[in-house]
N, C-alpha and C positions, 0 to 999 in steps of 0.2 A: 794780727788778730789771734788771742788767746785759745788752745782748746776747750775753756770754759767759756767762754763771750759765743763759739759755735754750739756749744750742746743745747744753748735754748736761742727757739728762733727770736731773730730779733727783727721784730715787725717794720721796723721804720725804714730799715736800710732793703728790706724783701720789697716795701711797699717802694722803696725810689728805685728799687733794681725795675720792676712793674711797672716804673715810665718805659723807662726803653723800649719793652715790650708792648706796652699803651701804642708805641710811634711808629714800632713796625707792623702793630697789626693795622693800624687807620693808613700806613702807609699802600698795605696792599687791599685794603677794602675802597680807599680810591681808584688805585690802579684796576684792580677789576673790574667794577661800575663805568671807570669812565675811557680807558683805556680804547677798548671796544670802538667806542664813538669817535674818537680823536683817526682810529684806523681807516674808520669807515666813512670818513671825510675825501678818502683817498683810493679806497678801493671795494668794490664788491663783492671780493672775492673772501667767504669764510673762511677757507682754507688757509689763506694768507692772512688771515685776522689771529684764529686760532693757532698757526704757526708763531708768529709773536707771541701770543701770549702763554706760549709753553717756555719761553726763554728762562722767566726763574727757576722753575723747575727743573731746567738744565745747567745749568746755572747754580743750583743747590748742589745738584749731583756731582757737578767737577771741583765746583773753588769752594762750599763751606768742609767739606773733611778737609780738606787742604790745608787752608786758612783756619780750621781748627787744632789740627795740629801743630802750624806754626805757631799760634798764639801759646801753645804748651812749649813749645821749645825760647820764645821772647822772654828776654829778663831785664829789665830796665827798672827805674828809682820809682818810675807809677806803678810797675804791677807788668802780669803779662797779659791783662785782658783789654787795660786801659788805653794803650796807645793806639789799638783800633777802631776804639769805639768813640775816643776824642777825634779822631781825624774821620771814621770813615764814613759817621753818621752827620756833619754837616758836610762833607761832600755830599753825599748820596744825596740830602733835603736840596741840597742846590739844583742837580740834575732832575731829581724830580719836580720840583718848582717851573726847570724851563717843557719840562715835554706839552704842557697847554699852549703855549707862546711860539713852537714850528710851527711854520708854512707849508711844508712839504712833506710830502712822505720819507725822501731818505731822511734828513733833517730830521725828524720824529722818531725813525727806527734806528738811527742814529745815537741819537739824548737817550732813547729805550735801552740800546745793549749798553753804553755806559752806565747806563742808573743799574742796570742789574747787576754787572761786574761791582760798582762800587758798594751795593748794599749786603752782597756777599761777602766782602772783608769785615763785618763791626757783626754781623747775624749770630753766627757761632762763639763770638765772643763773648758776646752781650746775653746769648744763654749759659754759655760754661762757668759764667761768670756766678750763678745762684748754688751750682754745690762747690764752689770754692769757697764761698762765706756761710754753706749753711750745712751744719752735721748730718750725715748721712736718714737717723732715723725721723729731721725735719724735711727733707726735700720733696715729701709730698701735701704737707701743708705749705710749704713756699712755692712749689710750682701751682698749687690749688689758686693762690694769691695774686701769682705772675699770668695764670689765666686770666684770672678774673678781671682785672687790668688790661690784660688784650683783647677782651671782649667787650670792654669799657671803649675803647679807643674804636672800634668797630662801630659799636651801636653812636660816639661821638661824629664817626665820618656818617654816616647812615644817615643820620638826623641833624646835626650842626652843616656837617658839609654838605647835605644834599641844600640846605637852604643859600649859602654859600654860593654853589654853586648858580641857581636860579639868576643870583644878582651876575656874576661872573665865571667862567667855566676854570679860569683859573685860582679863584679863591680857596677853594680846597690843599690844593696843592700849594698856594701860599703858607698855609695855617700849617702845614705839615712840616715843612719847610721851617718855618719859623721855631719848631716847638725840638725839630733836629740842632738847632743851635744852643737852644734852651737847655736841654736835656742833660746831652754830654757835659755840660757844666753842671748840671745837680749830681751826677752820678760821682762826679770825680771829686769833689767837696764830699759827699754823703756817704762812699764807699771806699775801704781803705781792703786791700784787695792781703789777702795773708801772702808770709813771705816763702817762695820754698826756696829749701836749704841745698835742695840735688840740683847743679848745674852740669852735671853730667849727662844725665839718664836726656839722650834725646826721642823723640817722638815721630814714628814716619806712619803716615797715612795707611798705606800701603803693605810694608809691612806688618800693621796691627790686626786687619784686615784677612789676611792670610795664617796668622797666628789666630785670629777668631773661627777664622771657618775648621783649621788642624789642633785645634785646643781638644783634650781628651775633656775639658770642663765647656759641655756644649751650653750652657746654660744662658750666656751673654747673645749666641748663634740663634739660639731658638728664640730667644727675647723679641730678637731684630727681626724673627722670620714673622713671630707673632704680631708684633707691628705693623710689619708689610701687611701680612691678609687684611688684619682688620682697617688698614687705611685706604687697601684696594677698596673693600665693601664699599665706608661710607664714604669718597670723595664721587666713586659712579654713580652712587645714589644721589648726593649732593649733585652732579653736574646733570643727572634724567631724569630729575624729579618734576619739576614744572612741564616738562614735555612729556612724560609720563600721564601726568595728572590732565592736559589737555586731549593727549590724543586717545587714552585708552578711557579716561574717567568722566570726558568732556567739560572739565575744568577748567575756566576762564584762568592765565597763567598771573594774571594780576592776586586772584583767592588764593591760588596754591604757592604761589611765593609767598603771600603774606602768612598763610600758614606756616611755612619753613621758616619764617623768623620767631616762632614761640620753639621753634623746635634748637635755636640758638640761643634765645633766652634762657632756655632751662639748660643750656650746658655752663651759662655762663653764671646762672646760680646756683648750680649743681658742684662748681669749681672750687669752693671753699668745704662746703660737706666731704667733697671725694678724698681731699688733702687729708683728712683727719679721719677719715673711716679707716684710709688704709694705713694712716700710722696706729691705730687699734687692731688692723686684723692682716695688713703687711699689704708691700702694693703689691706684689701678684695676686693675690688671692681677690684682690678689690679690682685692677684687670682681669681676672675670669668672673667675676662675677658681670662683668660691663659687657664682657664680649659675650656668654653663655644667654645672659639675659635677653640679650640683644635678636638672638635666633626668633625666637616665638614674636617677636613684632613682627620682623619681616616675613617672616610666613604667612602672618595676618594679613601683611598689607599682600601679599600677593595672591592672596586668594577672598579679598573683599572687594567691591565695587563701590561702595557706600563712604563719602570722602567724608562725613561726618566721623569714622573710624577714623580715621586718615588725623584726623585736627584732635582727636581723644588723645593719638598713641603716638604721635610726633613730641611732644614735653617729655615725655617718657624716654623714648630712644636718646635726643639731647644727653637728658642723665646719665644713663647708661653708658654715653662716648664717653660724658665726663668721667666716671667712675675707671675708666680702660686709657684714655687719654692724661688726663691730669698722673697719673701717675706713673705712664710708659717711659714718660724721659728719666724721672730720680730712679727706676729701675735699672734701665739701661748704665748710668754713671755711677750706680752703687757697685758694680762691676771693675771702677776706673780706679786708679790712685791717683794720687792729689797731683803726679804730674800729669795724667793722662785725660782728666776730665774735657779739654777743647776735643783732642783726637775722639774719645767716645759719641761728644754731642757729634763733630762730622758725620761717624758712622750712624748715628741715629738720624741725620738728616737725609745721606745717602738712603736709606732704606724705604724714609717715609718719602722722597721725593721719588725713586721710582715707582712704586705703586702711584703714586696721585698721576704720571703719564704712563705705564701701561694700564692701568685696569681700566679708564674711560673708554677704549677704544676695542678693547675685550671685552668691556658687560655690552659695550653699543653692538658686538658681531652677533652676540647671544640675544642680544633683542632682534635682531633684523632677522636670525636663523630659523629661531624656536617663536618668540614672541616675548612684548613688552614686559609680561610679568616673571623676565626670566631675570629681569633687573633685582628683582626683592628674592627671587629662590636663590640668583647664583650669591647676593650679601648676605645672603643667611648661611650659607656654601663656608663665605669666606669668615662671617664669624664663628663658625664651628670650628676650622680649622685654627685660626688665632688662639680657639681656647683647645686646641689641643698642641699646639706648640706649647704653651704656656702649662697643662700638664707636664711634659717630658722635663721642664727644668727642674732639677736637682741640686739643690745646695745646702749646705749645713747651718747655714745663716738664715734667720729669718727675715723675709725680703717682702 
């Protein structure tokens, strides 16, 4: 691929890079929904339900930098994104197709840690894979686009599979399965991957990592730190929201979910606007504006009673992630060179994977200590901080 074919986005191939992204978000909007149930066939025990389903999480944390930076150091006649995402994406559809079909609990937590190992080889790929075809000042219209596709694929499991499912428990997981065979052959016809010329320069994890944190240019450091906070905020809010809304607001948890999905709507229509403000006014500055924004709702919500408040200022918040979201990641890889970009998305999933398993278990100590609406002071806590990492970066480039 040309440097002129990169300087302007090209929608067609953003849009097929956006399936992949479509299959692994319906892949994990299954898995969560039904995951649960399949457990709880087996044991009563939350502890041990919730223990499983922190496995990708963990799981993001060890094998996608990993496997991101091997994908940077791969060099083969497809590309270096391609040979993962052809192999590891109809494996993984296979293993998740059978986790309905156990009989038993090992059997089931069994088919679970392989599906998660295997869907952690093609993840990082199949992201690194959108700023290797798209010039740096389009990566936040192309990721705006690859959201908006993974939200697409969410609201398809939500609504397609939940009906699916009704007729069959495994029908979901069929269609997901089916569309993991699908895919990788649209991707690999529709996307021709550029070629790099350095087969030297190899890529460690580890080492990058450590050169991040002693770099005199903290700006990539603070990036990932600004990440963190704000992914701490909204995953605790996301996982005590409905229990929030019942125990303290007396909200039936059927209203207050269904509310939280207008609050997913508008991220996921927010996801194309975000793309393009911040190529007008650069993504940090459309990241502080997501996170800074973002303070004065939760402060609202934690000092309001009144859940009609609640169902106003949830579209609003959505936005606002979108604006900070939608553009955290072409931030983070505008950082990278063209051989580094898998090694960067790892360290951007590292980051965002720890927060989403520490801070649920630190906003829940700060609820049980102080009180439930410690959940909305300590996310406003953690967007203030997000945007003040995001001050301290420095760089001469406008980003």
């Amino acid at each position: 691929m040309s440097l002129e074919d990169r300087m302007n986005l090209n929608y067609r191939q953003t849009f097929l890079l956006g399936l992949g992204f479509m299959v692994v978000s319906m892949v994990w909007a299954g898995y969560n929904a039904y995951m649960p149930i399949f457990l709880g066939k087996y044991t009563d025990s939350n502890t041990l339900i919730g223990f499983v389903m922190v496995w990708d999480n963990i799981a993001n944390i060890i094998l996608l930098p990993i496997i991101g930076a091997m994908s940077d150091n791969t060099r083969t006649k497809i590309g270096r994104r391609m040979p993962y995402i052809i192999i590891g994406m109809p494996l993984a559809g296979i293993a998740y197709a059978l986790l309905p079909l156990q009989k038993s609990f090992l059997t089931l937590i069994a088919i679970d840690l392989v599906f998660n190992v295997i869907i952690a080889t093609y993840r990082s790929p199949v992201i690194a894979l959108m700023p290797d075809i798209t010039a740096e000042h389009n990566r936040s219209k192309a990721n705006g686009v690859i959201n908006f596709m993974g939200g697409l694929g969410s609201l398809i499991m939500f609504f397609i599979g939940s009906q699916l499912y009704k007729v069959n428990n495994a029908y979901p997981f069929f269609l997901v399965a089916i569309l993991s065979f699908i895919v990788p052959i649209v991707l690999f016809f529709g996307i021709k991957e550029p070629k790099i010329q350095d087969k030297s320069q190899k890529q460690n994890i580890f080492k990058s990592f450590l050169f991040l944190v002693k770099d005199k240019n903290k700006a990539p450091f603070f990036t990932l730190l600004s990440i963190f906070t704000l992914i701490a905020g909204f995953s605790s809010i996301e996982t005590f929201f409905t229990r929030y809304a019942e125990i303290a607001l007396k909200i039936n948890p059927a209203i207050s979910s269904f509310s939280l999905g207008f609050y997913s709507i508008a991220f996921i229509a927010f996801a194309l606007p975000a793309g393009f403000i911040a190529t007008k006014i650069g993504k940090k500055y459309a990241m502080m504006v997501g996170a800074i924004g973002s303070v004065p709702v939760l402060i609202i919500f934690a000092t309001v009673t009144n859940f009609t408040v609640f169902e106003i200022l949830l579209p609003i918040a959505g936005a606002l992630n979108a604006m900070f979201t939608i553009n955290s990641y072409p931030l983070v890889v505008s950082y990278a060179s063209s051989e580094s970009t898998g090694t960067y998305t790892g360290l951007y999933y590292l980051f965002s994977s720890l927060a989403s398993i520490i801070a649920p278990p630190v906003f829940g100590l700060l609820m049980d200590l102080v009180g439930f609406n410690m959940l909305f002071v300590a996310g406003a806590v953690s967007m203030f901080a997000s945007f003040i990492f995001l001050i301290f970066i420095k760089d001469h480039r406008r980003r």
